[in-house]
C-alpha positions in Angstrom: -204.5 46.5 28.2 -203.2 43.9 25.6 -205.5 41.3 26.9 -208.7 43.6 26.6 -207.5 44.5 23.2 -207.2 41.0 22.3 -210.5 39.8 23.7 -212.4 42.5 21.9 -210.7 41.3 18.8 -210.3 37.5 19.2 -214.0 36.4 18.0 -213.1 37.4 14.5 -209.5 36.2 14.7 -210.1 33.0 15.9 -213.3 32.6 13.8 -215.6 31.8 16.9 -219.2 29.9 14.8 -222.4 30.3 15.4 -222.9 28.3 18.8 -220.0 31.0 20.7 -221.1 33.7 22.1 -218.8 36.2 21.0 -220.6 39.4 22.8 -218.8 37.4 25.9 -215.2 38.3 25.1 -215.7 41.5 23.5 -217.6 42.9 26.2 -215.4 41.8 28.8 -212.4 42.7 26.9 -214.0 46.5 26.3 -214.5 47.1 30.2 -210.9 45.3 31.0 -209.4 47.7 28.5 -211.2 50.9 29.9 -209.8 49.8 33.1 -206.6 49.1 32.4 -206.7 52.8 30.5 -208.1 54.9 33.7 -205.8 52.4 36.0 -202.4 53.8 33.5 -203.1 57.0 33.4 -205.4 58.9 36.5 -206.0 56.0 39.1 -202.7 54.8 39.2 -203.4 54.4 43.4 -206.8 53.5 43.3 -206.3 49.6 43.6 -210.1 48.6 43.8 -209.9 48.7 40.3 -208.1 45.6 39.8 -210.6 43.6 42.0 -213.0 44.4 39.2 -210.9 43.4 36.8 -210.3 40.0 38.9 -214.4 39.7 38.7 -213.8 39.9 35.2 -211.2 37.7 34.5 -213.4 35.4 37.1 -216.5 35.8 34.8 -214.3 34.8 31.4 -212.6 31.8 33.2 -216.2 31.1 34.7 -218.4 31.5 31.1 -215.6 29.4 29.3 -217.7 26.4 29.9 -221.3 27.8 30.0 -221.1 30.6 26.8 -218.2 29.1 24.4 -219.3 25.9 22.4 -215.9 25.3 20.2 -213.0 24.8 21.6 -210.7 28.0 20.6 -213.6 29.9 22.0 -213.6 28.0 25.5 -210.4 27.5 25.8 -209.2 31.9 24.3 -211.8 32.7 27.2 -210.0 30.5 30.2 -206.7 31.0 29.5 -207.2 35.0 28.9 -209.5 35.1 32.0 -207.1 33.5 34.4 -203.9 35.9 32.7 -206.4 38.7 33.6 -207.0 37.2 37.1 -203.4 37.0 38.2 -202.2 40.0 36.2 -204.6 42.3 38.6 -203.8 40.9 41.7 -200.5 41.2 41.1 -201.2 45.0 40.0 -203.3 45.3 43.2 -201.1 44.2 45.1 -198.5 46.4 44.1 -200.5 49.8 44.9 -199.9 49.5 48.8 -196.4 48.8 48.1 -195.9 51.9 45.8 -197.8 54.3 48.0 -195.0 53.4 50.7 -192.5 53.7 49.2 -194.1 57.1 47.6 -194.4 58.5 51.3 -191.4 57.2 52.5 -189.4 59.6 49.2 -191.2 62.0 50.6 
């Protein structure tokens, strides 16, 4: 959630110019924050969510290079992108593992 809220608010913060594309972040830090909302609170074992989230964090890392021209922009994107990559495989990883130990509590 922290990363989505950062991305939707990191254009202004770090004061992307003219040649960023700061729709980029913000959009992607919207639907990453949405996500991580509905993952939290009602899909807590619906795990295909986080694979969208890794196409996500695959599309910032990926854009970085193509969409952000300065080099807070390009670089905010990357290293955000990859935290978002690894942060929802591990999460996706961990459904299986909670729904076992769910059914083995009974």
């Amino acid at each position: 959630m922290f990363a989505g809220a950062w991305l939707i608010v990191s254009p202004y913060v770090l004061s992307y110019d003219g040649r960023d594309a700061p729709w980029n972040p913000i959009l992607a830090g919207i639907l990453i924050l949405l996500l991580a909302l509905a993952r939290l609170t009602f899909a807590v074992w619906v795990s295909w969510i986080s694979w969208i989230n890794v196409a996500l964090g695959t599309w910032l890392l990926g854009t970085s290079a193509w969409l952000a021209e300065s080099s807070a922009a390009r670089w905010n994107e990357a290293v955000v992108g990859g935290l978002v990559i690894v942060l929802a495989l591990l999460a996706g990883g961990a459904t299986p593992v909670a729904r076992r130990r769910a059914a083995a509590r009974g």
